[in-house]
N, C-alpha and C positions, 0 to 999 in steps of 0.2 A: 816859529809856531806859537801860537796863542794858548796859553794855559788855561783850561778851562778851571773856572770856581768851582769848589766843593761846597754844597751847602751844607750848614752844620748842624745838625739835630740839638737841643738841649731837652734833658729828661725836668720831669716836674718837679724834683729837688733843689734843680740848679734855681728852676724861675721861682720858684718861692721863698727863696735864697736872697735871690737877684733883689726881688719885692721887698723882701726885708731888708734889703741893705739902704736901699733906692727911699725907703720911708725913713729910715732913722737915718741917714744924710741931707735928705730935704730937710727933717724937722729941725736941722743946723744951718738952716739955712745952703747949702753948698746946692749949686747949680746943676739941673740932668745930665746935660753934657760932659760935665765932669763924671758926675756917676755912669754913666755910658761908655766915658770911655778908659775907665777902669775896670769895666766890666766887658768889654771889647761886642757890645753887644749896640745894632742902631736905638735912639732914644725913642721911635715909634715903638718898637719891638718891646721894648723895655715899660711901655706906655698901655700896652696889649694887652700883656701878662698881669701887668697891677690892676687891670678891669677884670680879667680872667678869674685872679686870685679877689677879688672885693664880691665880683657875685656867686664864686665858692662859698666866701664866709657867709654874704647872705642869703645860702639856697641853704648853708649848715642853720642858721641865725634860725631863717623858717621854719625848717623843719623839727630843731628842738622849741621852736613856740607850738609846732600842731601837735609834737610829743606831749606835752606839758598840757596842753589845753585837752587831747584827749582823755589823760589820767584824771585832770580833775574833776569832768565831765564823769566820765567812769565812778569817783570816788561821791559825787554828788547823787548819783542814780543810788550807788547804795547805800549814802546814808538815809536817804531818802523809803527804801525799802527796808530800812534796819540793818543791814547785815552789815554796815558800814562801819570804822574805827570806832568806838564807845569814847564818851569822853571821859577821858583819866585828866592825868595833873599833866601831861605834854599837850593834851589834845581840849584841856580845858576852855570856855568861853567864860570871858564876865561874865556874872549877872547880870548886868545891864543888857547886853547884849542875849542872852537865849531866854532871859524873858520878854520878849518884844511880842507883841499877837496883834 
């Protein structure tokens, strides 16, 4: 009788794991293959994950740019209407610079 294969689940600790391991051994130079199969995982699969985990960092990457771009936005409307930070000695501008007209 023919054993059927189990397929294996790995939870997102492991593949983020995996991604970290798979970047600081490449950046040594050592071959995927080798990292695959120490990692008992195929090098497609292992190839998936680090696209998986690369547009995670850059949907995070965006979203703290739109975070940021809307504070300042925010912080420009109210200095602009006055109620904004006053400038003190942290929040001071040159001379040169807030007499410009």
């Amino acid at each position: 009788m023919v054993k059927k294969r189990v397929r294996r689940q790995f939870d997102a600790a492991f593949k983020v794991e995996a991604v970290r391991r798979m970047e600081e051994r490449q950046a040594v130079k050592i071959p995927l293959a080798t990292i695959t199969r120490d990692l008992d995982v195929r090098p497609e699969q292992l190839r998936m994950w680090a696209d998986q985990v690369a547009a995670e960092r850059g949907s995070r990457t965006r979203a703290i740019g739109r975070r940021m771009a809307e504070v300042a936005s925010k912080r420009l409307v109210a200095q602009r209407q006055g109620d904004g930070p006053r400038p003190g000695r942290a929040n001071a501008r040159p001379s040169s610079v807030t007499e410009r007209t």
